[in-house]
C-alpha positions as CSV (number, residue, x, y, z in Angstrom):
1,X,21.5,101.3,96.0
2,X,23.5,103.7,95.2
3,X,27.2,104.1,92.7
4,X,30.5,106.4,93.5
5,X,32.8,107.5,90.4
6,X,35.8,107.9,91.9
7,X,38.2,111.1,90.8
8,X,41.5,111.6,92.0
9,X,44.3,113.9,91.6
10,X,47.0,112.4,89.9
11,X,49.1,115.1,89.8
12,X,49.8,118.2,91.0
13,X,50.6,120.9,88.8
14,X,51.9,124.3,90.4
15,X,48.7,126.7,89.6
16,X,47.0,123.9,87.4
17,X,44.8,120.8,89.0
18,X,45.4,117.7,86.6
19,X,42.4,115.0,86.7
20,X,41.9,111.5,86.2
21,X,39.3,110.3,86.9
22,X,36.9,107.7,86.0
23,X,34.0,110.3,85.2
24,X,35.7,114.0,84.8
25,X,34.8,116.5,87.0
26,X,36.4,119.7,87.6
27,X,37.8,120.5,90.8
28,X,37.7,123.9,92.7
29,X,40.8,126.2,91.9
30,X,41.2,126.6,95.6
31,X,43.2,123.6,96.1
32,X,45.6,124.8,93.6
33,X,47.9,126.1,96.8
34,X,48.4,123.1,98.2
35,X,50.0,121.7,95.1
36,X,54.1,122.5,96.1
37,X,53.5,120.7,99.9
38,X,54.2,117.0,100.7
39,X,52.4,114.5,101.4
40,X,51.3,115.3,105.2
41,X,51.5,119.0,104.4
42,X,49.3,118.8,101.8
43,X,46.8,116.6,103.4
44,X,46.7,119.5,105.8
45,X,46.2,122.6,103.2
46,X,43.4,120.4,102.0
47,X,41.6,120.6,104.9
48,X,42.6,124.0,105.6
49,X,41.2,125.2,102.1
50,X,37.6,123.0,103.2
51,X,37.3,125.0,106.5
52,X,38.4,128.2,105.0
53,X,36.3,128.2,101.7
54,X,32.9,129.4,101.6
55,X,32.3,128.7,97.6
56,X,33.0,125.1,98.7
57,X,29.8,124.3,100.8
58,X,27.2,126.0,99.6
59,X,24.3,124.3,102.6
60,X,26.2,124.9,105.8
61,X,22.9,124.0,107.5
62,X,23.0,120.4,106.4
63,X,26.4,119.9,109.2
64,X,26.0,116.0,109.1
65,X,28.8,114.4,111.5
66,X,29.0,110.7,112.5
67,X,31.6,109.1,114.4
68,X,32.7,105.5,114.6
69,X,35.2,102.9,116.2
70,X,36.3,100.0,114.2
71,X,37.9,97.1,116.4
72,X,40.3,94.8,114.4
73,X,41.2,92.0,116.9
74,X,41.6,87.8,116.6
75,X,38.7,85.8,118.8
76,X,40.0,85.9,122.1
77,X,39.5,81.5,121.9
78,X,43.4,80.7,120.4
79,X,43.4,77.7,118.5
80,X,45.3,75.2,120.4
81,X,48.3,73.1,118.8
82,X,48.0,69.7,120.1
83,X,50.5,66.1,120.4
84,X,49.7,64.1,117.4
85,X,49.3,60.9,119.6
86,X,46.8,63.1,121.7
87,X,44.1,63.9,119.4
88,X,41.4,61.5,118.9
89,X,41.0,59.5,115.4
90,X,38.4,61.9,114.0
91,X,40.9,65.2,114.5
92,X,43.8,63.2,113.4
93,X,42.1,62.3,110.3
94,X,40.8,65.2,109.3
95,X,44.2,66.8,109.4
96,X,45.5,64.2,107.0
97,X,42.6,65.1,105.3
98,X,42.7,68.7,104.6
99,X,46.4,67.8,103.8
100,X,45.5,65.3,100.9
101,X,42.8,68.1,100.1
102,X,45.7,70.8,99.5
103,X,47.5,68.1,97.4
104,X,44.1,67.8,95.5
105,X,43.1,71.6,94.4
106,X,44.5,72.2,91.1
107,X,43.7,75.7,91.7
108,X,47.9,76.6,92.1
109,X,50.1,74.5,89.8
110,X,50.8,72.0,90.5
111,X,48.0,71.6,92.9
112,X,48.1,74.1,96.3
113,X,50.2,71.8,98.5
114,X,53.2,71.1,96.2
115,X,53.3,74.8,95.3
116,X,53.5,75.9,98.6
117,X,56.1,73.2,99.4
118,X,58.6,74.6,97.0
119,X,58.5,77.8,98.8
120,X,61.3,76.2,100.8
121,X,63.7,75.5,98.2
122,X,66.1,77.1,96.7
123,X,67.4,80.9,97.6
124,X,64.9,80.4,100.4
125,X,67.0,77.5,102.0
126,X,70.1,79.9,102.5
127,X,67.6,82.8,104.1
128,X,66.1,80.9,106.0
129,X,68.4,78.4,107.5
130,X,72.3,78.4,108.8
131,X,71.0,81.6,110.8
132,X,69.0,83.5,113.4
133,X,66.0,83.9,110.5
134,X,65.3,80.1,110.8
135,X,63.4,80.8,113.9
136,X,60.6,83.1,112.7
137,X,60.5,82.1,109.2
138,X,59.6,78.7,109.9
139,X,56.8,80.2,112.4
140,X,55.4,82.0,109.7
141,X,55.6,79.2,106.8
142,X,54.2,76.5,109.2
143,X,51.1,78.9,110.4
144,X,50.5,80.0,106.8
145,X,50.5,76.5,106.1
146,X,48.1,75.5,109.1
147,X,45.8,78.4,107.1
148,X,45.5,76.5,103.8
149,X,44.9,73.5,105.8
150,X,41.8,76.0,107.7
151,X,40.4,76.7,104.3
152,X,39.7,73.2,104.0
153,X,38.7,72.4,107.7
154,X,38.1,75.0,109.7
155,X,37.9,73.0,112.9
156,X,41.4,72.0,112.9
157,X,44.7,73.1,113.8
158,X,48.4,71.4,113.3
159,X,49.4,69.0,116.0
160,X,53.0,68.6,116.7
161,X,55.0,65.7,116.8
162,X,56.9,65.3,120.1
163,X,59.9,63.1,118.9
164,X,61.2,62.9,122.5
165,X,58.6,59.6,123.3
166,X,60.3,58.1,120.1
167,X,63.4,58.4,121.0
168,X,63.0,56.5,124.5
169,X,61.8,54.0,122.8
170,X,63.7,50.6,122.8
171,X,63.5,50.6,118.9
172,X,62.9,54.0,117.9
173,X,61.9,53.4,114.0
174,X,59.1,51.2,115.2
175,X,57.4,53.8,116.4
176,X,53.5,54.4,115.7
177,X,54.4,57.7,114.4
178,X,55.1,55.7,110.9
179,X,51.9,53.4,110.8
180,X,49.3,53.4,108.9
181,X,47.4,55.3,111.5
182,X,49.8,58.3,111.3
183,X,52.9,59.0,108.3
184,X,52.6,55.6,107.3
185,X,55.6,53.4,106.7
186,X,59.1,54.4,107.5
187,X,61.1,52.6,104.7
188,X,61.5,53.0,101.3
189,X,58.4,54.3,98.5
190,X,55.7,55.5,101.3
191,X,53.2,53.0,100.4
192,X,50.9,53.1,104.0
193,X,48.8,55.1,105.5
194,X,47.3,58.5,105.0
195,X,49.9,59.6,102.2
196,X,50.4,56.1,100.2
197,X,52.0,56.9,96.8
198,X,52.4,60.4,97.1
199,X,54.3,62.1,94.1
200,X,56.0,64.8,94.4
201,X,56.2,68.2,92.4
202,X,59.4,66.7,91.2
203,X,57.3,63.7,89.8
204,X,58.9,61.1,92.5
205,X,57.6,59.3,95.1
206,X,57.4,59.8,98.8
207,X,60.1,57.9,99.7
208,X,61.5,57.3,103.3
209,X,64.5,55.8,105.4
210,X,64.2,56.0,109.1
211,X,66.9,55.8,111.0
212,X,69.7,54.9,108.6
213,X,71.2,58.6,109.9
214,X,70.1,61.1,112.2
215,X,68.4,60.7,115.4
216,X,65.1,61.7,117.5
217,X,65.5,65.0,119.6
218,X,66.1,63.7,123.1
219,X,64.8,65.2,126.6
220,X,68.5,66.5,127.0
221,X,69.2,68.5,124.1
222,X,65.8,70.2,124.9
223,X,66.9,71.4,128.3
224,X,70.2,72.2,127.2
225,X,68.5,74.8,124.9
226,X,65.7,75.7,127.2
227,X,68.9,76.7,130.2
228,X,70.2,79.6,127.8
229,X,69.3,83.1,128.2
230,X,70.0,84.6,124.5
231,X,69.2,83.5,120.9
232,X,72.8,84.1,120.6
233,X,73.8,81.1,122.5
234,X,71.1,78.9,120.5
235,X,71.1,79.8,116.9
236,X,74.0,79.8,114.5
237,X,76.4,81.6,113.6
238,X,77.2,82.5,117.4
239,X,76.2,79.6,119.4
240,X,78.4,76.9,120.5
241,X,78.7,73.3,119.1
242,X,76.2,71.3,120.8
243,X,74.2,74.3,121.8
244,X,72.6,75.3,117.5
245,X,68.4,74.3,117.7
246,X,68.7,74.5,114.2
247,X,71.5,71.2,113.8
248,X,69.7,69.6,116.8
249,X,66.3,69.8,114.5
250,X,68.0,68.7,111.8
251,X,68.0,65.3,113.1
252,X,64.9,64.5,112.6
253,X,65.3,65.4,108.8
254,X,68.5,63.3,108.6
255,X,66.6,60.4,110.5
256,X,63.2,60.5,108.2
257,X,65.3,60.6,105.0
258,X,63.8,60.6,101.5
259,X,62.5,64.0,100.5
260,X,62.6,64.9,104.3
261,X,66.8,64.5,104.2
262,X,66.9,67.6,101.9
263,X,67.0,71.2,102.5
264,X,65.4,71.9,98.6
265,X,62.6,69.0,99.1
266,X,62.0,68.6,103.1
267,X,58.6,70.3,102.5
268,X,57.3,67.6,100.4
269,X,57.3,65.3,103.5
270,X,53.9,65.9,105.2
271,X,56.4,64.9,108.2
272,X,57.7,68.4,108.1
273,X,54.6,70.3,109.5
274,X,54.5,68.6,112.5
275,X,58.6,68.5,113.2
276,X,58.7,71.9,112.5
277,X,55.0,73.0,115.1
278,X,57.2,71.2,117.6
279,X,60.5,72.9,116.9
280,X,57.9,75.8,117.2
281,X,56.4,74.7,120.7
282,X,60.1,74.4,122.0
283,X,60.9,77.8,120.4
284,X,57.9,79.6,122.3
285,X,59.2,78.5,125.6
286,X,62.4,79.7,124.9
287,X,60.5,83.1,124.3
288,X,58.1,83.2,126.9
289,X,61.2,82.2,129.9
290,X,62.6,85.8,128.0
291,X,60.0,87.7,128.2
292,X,58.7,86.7,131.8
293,X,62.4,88.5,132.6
294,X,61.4,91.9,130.7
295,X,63.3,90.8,127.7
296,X,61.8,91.2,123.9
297,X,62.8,88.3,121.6
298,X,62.6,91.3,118.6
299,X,65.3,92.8,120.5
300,X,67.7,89.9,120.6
301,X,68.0,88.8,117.1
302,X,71.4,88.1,116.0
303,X,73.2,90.2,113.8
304,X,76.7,89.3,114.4
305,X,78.5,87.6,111.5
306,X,74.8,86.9,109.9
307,X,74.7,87.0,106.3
308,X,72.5,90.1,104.4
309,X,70.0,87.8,103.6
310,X,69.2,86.9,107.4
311,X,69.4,90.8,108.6
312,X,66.2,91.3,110.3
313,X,65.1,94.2,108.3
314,X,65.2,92.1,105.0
315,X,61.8,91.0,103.6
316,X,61.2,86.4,104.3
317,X,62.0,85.3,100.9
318,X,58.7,84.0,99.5
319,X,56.5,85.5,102.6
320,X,55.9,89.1,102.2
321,X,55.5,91.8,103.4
322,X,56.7,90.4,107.0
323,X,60.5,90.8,107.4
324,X,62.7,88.8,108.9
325,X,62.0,90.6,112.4
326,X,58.7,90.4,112.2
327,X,59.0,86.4,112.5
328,X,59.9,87.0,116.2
329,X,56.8,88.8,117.4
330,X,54.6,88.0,120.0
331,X,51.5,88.6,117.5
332,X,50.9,85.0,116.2
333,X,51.6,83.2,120.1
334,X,49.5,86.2,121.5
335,X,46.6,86.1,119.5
336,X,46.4,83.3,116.7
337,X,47.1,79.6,118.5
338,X,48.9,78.4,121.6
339,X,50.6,75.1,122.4
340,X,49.4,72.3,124.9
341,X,51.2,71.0,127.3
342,X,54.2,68.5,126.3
343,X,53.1,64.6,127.9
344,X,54.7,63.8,131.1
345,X,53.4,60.9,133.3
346,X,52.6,63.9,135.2
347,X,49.3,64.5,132.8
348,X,49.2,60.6,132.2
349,X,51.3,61.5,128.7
350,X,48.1,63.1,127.8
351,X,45.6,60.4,128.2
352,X,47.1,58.9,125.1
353,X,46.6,55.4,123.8
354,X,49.4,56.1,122.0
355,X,51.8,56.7,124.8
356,X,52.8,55.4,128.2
357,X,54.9,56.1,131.4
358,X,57.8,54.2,131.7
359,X,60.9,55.3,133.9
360,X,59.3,58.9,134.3
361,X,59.0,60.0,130.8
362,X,56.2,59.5,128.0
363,X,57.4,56.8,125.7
364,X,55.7,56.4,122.5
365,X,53.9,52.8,121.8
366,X,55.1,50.7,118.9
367,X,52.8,50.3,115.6
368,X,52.7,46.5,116.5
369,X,50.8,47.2,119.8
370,X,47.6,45.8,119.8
371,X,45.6,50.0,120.9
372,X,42.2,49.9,120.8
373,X,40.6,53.8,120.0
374,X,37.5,54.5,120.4
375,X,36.0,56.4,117.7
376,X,35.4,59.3,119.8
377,X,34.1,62.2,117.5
378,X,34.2,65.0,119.9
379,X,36.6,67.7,120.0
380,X,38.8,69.1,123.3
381,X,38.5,72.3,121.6
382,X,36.8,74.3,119.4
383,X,39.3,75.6,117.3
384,X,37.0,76.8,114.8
385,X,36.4,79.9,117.1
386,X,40.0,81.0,116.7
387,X,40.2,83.5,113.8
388,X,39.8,87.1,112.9
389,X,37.3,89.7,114.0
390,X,36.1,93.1,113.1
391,X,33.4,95.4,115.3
392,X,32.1,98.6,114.2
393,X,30.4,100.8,117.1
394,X,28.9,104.5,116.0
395,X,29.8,106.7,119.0
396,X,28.1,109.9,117.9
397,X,25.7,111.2,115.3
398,X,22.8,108.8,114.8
399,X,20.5,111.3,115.0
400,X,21.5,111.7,110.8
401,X,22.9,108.4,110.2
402,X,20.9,107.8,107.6
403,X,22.4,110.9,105.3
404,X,25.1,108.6,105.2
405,X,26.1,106.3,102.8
406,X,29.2,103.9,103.4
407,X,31.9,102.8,100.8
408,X,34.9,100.4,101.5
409,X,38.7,101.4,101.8
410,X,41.7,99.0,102.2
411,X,44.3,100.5,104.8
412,X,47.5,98.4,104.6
413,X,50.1,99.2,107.6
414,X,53.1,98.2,105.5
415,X,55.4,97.9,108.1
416,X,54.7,96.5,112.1
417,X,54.2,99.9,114.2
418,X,57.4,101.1,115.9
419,X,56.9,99.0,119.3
420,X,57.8,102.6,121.2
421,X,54.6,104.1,119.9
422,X,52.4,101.5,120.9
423,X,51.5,102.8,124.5
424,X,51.1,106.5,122.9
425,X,47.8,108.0,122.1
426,X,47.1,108.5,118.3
427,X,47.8,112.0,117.5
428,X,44.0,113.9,116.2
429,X,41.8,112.3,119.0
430,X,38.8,114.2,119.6
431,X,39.0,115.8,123.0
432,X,36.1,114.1,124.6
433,X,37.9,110.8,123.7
434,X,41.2,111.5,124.4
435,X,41.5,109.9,128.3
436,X,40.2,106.5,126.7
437,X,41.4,103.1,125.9
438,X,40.0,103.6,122.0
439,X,42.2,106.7,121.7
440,X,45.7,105.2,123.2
441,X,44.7,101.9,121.0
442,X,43.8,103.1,117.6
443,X,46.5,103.2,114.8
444,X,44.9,105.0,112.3
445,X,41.6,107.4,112.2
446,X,40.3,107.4,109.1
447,X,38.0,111.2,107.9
448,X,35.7,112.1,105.6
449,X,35.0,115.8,104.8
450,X,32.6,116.8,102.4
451,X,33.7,119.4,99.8
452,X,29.8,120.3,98.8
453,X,28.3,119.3,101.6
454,X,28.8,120.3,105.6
455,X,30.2,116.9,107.1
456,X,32.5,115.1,108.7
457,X,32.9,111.7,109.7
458,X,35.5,110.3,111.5
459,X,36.4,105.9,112.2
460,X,39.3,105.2,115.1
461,X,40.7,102.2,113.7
462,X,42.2,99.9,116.9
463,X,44.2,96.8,115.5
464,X,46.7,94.8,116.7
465,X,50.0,96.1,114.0
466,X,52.9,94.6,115.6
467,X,53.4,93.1,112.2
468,X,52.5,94.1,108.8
469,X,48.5,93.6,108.6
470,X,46.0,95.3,105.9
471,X,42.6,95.9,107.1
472,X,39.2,96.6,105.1
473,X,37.4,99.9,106.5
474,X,34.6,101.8,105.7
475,X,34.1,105.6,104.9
476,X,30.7,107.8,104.9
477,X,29.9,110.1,102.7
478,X,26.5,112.5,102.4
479,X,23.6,110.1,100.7
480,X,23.7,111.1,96.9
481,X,20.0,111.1,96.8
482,X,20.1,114.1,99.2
483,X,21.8,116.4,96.8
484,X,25.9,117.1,95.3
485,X,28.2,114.5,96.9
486,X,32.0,115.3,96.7
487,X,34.2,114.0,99.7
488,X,38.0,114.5,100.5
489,X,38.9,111.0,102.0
490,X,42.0,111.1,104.0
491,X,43.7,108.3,106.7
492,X,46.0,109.4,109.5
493,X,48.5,107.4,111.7
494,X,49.3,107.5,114.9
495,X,52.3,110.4,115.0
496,X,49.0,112.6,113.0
497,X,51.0,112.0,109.5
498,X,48.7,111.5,106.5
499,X,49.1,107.9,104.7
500,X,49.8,107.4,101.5
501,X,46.9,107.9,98.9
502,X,45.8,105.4,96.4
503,X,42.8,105.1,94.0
504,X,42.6,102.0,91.7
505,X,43.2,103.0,87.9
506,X,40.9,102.7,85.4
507,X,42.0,99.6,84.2
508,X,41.3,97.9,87.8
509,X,44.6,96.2,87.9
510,X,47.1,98.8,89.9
511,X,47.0,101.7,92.7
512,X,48.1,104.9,91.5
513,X,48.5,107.9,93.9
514,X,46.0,110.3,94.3
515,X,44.3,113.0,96.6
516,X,41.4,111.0,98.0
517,X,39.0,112.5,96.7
518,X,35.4,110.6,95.6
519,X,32.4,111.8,93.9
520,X,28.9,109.9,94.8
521,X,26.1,109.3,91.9
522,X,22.7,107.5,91.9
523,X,24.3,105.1,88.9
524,X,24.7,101.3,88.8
525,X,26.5,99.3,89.5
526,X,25.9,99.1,93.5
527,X,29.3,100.2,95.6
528,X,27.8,101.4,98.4
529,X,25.7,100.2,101.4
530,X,23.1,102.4,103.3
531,X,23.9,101.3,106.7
532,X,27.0,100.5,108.4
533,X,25.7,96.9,109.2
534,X,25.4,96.0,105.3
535,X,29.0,97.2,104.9
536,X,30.1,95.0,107.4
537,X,28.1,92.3,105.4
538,X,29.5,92.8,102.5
539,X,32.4,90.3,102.6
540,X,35.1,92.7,103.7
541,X,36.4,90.7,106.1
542,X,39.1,91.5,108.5
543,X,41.7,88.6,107.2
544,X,45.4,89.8,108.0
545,X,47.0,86.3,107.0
546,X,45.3,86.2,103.7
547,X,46.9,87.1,100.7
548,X,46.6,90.8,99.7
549,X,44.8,90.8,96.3
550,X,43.0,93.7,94.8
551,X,39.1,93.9,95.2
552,X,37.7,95.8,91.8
553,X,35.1,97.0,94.6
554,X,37.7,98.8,96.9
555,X,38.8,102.0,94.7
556,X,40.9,103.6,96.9
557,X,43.4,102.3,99.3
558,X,45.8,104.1,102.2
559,X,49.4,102.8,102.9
560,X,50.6,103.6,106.7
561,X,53.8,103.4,108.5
């Protein structure tokens, strides 16, 4: 296969061309012009200069043009959140599994779960509670979390503890929540069940104290919160006493104790993930009631009297690059996982052993009662299915397809797309598109044109950006073996304005601006494919929850928005 050097122009001197490059090459002096222009300007003189330029292409009849549509989208099967008392023995297990497998892998320090745990401590606590950011931080932390757990089990999905049954209970802290089947026991050095002697990153143990404070959320503070119309009315610093989700969630973490009973150390308690997908289950309701009545949750976040850490065009502390705003987006309900229905006697609470009907509500069983489970090793879904996609469809030109050869670029949309421009057509579509779905969809095209050869290729990228996402593409450029390949490389956005230009330096640790421009050789090592379908094979996958790290095989990168 085949090997690009990549050159790129660094800088810009007024009448000189300054190259870095991994292999020198000399440029043509007829790009010296578009030195003094900016970024989308210049971008523009490029192309102007390769249209112009005769010297430039010196086989006009070789005109090679492809043109292709990448789809970025999530599996349209959303993983489903589930009661914890719901699931059968094998799905509950394995989540305490995957969760003692996180507390296992060494490969963060202390081991994966702990250091992800103290992302809620410290600075973090006071950005991320007492306020209107409590809400879509959490969202975020909890589903990152649910991803590690995915890494380790990618059938499952967070359940969510529905405290309501425990707190109709006659004797509440005898609930089977804290057996050995579930958290294990309630009191004092957790000792029982799935996390028995547990230490945390603080070198303590698990330690517990149910129901010396606090309380379990009852049915009425639920409906209280679900009867208002504004997050002003729910969250602090604006709501009324009685009426903050954030102080009535707090009871649980007052009621569990320990680790749990603490702001700096809650995380610790495995207890937290499931508190906090129900807090998240009630949240989404709240949502969904808004935006059933034309209302966007992004346009009611709270501002008033919020401290500078909470304003929602601040960065989450410890979850980049989403901001504080972008907690409140329909992206992650919309596409990533959805919530089963609450138990009611209406849906025999669930056709849980765990729970009965008594009185017209779902009342959580004791862990004294004598519950037979059968070891039923099916799932209700298959959340497995849920996760991210990517489709590449050549519209035009494979009558010369293979006169192409296809390298990877990383686009990263830094910041979610103005909601405003999301209905608008992208700004550069090809007439013959420009009535279609692809055309009002995409968010970025991405264009080759060849500086000694006649080409041009062209990739509508369509991908959901309503918050901060990066994307793996792929550009063509003329097959070296067919003669001089030199390409200007170049990514638009949706208003037509060129994206910022990256190429990775030689050192392979840092992107450094530059003009886009790569130069294609016959030399090893192997950074191209010969077919679109190999590039798709060749682990680039289409991940936007995954941490953004730099692939030594991606040398140039485009930042948008």
């Amino acid at each position: 296969m085949l090997v690009f050097t990549l050159f790129t122009l660094l800088l810009f001197n007024i009448g000189n061309l300054v190259l870095s490059s991994i292999v020198s090459v000399d440029l043509p002096p007829q790009f010296a012009e578009c030195a003094k222009k900016s970024s989308t300007a210049k971008h523009q003189c490029i192309l102007d200069v390769l249209d112009n330029s005769t010297d430039l292409v010196p086989l006009k009849k070789e005109d090679m043009k492809l043109t292709v549509h990448q789809d970025c989208y999530w599996h349209p099967f959303k993983r489903v959140r589930r009661e914890c008392r719901s699931l059968s023995k094998m799905e509950r297990n394995e989540i305490w599994d995957a969760i003692n497998a996180l507390k296992k892998d060494k490969s963060k320090e202390p081991n994966v779960y702990d250091w992800f745990a103290d992302f809620h401590t410290k600075r973090a606590v006071y950005s991320v509670h007492y306020g209107p950011n409590f809400f879509g931080w959490h969202r975020y932390y909890t589903l990152r979390f649910e991803e590690l757990l995915r890494k380790k089990n990618p059938n499952i999905t967070l359940c969510y503890w529905d405290s309501r049954l425990d707190d109709e209970m006659k004797k509440p802290p005898y609930t089977v929540m804290f057996s050995d089947k579930f958290l294990g026991n309630p009191w004092g050095i957790v000792k029982k069940g799935p996390f028995a002697y547990w230490k945390t990153i603080r070198g303590v143990p698990l330690q517990r104290d149910l129901g010396a404070q606090g309380s379990f959320i009852t049915h009425a503070w639920i409906r209280k919160i679900l009867a208002q119309e504004s997050h002003a009315d729910i969250s602090e610093p604006t709501a009324e006493e009685g009426f903050i989700f954030e102080a009535i969630h707090n009871s649980i973490h007052a009621a569990i104790g320990g680790q749990m009973n603490d702001f700096n150390t809650s995380a610790q308690e495995p207890a937290f993930w499931i508190h906090h997908s129900f807090i998240d289950s009630v949240w989404e309701e709240f949502c969904h009631k808004m935006r059933s009545k034309g209302k966007d949750p992004q346009d009611d976040y709270v501002t008033l009297w919020v401290s500078s850490m909470q304003m929602p065009d601040k960065y989450m502390d410890r979850l980049t690059p989403l901001k504080n705003i972008d907690g409140y987006s329909h992206y992650f309900t919309k596409n990533i996982y959805r919530y089963e229905e609450y138990p009611t006697c209406e849906n025999n609470c669930l056709n849980s052993v765990f729970a009965k009907c008594e009185k017209n509500v779902c009342v959580s069983v004791t862990k004294f009662a004598n519950v037979k489970e059968n070891n039923d090793r099916s799932r209700k879904y298959p959340n497995h299915l849920s996760g991210p996609l990517r489709d590449s469809k050549i519209l035009s030109g494979n009558e010369n397809v293979e006169k192409w050869v296809f390298a990877p670029i990383k686009i990263v949309f830094h910041d979610s797309i103005e909601r405003k421009l999301i209905n608008d057509s992208i700004k550069g579509c090809e007439t013959k598109y420009a009535n279609s779905s692809m055309c009002k969809n995409a968010v970025a095209i991405v264009k080759s044109n060849g500086v000694t050869y006649s080409g041009l290729y062209t990739d509508y990228i369509t991908c959901d950006i309503t918050i901060p996402v990066w994307t793996y593409a792929f550009v063509a450029i003329k097959n070296p073996e067919l003669g001089p390949s030199q390409t200007y490389v170049s990514v638009t956005n949706k208003l037509g304005n060129a994206c910022t230009t990256l190429c990775l330096s030689k050192e392979g640790d840092v992107y450094e601006t530059c003009a886009g421009v790569i130069d294609a050789t016959q030399k090893e090592p192997k950074m191209y494919e010969d077919t679109l379908e190999n590039a798709e094979k060749g682990g680039y996958a289409f991940d936007p929850l995954a941490e953004d790290v730099i692939d030594k095989r991606v040398k140039i990168k485009f930042v948008c928005y």
